[in-house]
C-alpha atoms as an extended CHARMM CRD file, in Angstrom:
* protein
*
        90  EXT
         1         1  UNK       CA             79.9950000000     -185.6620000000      -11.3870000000  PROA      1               0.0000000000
         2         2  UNK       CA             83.1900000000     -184.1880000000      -12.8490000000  PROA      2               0.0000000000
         3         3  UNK       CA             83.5270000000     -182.0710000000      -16.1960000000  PROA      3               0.0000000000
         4         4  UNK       CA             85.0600000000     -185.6920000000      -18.2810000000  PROA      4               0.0000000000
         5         5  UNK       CA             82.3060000000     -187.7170000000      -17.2230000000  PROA      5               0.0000000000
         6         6  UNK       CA             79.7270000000     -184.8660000000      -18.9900000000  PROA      6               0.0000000000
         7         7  UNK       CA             81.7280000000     -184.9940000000      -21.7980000000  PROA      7               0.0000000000
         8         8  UNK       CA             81.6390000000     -188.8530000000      -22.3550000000  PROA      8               0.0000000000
         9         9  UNK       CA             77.7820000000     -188.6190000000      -21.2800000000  PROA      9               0.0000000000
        10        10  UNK       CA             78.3270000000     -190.8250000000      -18.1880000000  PROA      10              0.0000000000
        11        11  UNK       CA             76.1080000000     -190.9990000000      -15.0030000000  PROA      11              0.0000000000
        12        12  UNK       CA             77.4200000000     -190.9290000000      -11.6500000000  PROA      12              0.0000000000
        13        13  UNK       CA             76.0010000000     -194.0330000000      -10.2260000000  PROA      13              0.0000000000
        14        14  UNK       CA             79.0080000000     -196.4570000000      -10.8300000000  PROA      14              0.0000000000
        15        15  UNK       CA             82.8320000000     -195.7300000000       -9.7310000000  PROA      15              0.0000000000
        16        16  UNK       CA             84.8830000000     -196.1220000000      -12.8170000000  PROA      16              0.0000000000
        17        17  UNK       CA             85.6460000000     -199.6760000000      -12.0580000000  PROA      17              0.0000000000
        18        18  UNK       CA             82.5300000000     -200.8530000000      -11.9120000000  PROA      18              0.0000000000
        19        19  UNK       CA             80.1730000000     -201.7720000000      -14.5720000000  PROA      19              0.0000000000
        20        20  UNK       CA             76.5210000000     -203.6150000000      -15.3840000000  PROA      20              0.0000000000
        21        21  UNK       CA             77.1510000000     -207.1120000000      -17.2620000000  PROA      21              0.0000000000
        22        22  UNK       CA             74.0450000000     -208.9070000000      -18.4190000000  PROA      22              0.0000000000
        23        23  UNK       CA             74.3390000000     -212.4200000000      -18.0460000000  PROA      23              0.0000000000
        24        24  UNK       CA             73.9950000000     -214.3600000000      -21.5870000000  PROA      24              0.0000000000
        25        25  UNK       CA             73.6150000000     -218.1170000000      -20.8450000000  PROA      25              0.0000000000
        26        26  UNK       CA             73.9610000000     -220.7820000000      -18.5030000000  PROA      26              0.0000000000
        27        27  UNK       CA             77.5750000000     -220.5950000000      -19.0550000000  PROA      27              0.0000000000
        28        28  UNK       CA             78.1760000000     -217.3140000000      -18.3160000000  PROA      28              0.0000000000
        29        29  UNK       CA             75.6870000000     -217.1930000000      -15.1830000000  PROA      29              0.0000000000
        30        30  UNK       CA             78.5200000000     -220.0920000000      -13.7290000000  PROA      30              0.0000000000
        31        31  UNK       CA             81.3870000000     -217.9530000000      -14.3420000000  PROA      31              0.0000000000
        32        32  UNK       CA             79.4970000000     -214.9950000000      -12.4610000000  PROA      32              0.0000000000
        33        33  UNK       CA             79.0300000000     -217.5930000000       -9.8530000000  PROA      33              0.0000000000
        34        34  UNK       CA             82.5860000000     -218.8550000000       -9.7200000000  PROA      34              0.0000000000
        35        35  UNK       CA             83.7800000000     -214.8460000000       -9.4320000000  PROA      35              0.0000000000
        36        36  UNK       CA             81.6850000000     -214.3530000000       -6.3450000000  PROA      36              0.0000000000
        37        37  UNK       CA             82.7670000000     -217.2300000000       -4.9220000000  PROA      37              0.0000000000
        38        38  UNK       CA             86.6930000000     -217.2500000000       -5.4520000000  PROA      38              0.0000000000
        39        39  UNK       CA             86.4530000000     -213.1190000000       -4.5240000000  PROA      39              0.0000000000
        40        40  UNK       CA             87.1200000000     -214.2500000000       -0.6460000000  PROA      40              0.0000000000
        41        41  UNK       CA             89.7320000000     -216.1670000000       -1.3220000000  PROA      41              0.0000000000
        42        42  UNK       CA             91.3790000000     -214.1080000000       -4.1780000000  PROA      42              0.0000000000
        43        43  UNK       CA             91.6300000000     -211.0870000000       -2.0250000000  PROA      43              0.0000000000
        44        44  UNK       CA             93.0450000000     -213.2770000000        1.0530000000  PROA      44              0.0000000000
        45        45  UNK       CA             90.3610000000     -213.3400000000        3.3480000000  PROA      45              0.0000000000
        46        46  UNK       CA             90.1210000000     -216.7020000000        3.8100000000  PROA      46              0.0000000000
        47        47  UNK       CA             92.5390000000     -219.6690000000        3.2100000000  PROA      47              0.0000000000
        48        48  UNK       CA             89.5620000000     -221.6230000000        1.4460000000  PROA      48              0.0000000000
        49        49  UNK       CA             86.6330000000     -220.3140000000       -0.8150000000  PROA      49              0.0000000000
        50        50  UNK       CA             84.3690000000     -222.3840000000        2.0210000000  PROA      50              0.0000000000
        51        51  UNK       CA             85.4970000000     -220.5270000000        4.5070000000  PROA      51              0.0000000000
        52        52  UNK       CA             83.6880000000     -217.4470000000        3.8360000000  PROA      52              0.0000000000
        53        53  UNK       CA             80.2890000000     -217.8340000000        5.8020000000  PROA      53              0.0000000000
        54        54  UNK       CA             78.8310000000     -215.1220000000        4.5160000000  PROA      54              0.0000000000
        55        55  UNK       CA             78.5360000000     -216.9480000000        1.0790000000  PROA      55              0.0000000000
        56        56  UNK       CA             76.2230000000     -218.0820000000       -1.0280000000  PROA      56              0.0000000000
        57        57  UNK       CA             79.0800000000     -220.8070000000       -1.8080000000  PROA      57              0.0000000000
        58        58  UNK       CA             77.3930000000     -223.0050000000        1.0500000000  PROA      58              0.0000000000
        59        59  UNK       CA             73.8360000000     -223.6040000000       -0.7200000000  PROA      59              0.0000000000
        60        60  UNK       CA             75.6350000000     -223.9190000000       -3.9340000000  PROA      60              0.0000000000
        61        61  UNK       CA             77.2020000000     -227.2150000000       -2.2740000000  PROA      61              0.0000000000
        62        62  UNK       CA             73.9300000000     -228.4070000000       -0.1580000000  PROA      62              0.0000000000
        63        63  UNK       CA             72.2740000000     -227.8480000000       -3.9980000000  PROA      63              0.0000000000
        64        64  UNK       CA             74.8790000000     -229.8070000000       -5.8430000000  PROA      64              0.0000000000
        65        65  UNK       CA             76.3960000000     -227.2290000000       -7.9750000000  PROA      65              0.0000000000
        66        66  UNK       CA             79.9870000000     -227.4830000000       -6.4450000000  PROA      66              0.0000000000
        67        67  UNK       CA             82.3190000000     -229.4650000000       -4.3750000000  PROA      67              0.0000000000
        68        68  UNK       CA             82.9060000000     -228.0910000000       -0.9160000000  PROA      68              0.0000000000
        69        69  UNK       CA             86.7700000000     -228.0180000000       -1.9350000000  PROA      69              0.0000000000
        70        70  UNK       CA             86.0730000000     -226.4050000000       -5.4110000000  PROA      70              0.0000000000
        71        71  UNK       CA             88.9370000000     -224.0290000000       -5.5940000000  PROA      71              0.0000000000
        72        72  UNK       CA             90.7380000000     -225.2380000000       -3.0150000000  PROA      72              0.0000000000
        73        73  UNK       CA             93.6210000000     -222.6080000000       -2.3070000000  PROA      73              0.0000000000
        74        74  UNK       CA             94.1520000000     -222.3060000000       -6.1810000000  PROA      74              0.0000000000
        75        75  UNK       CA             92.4200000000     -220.4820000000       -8.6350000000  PROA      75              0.0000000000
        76        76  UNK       CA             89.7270000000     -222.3020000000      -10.4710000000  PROA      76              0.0000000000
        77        77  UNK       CA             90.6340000000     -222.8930000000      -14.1810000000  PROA      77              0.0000000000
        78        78  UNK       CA             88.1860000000     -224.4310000000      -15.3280000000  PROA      78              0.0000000000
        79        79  UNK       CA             85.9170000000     -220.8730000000      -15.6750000000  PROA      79              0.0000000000
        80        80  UNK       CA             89.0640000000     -218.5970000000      -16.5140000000  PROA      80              0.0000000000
        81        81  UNK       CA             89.3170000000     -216.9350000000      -13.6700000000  PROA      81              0.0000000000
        82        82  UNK       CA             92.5000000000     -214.7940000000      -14.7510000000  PROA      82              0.0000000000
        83        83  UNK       CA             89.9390000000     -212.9710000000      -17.1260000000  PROA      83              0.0000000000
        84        84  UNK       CA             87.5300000000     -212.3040000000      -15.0860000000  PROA      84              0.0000000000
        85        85  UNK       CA             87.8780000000     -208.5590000000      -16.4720000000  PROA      85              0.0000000000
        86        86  UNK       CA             89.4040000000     -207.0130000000      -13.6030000000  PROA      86              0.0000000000
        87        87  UNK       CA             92.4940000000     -204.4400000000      -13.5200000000  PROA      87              0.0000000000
        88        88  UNK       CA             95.7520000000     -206.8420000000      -12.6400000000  PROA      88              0.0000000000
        89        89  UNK       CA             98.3790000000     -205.8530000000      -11.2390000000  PROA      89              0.0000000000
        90        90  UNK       CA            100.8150000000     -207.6680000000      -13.1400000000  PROA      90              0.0000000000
């Protein structure tokens, strides 16, 4: 832990980009779930958020939740997903 972080009483369990969020309603719990599932595609992983097997994007479609195209190779607007809270790099 470094001399700042004693100062501004933080912990050393999360890297300064990180933080907790608590999840407030329905609404909020789907734009959590939209910024897990776009993350793939956002960071060019995959051409399609469906492409990512490793996601939980798959039972969200077999449960209804989402289209198998939902975000196609754009971002999804519908949930904001250019304030998501994360640094840009604009």
């Amino acid at each position: 832990m470094t001399k700042s972080q004693r100062n501004r009483g933080e912990r050393g369990i999360w890297q300064p980009r990180f933080w907790e969020h608590t999840v407030r309603d329905e609404e909020d719990l789907e734009r959590c779930a939209d910024y897990i599932h776009w993350n793939p595609r956002k960071h060019q992983l995959v051409e399609r958020v469906r492409d990512w097997k490793w996601s939980s994007f798959h039972r969200f479609v077999e449960q209804g939740h989402y289209e198998i195209d939902w975000g196609g190779t754009a971002p999804p607007s519908v949930n904001d997903a250019d304030d998501w809270g994360e640094p840009t790099s604009k």
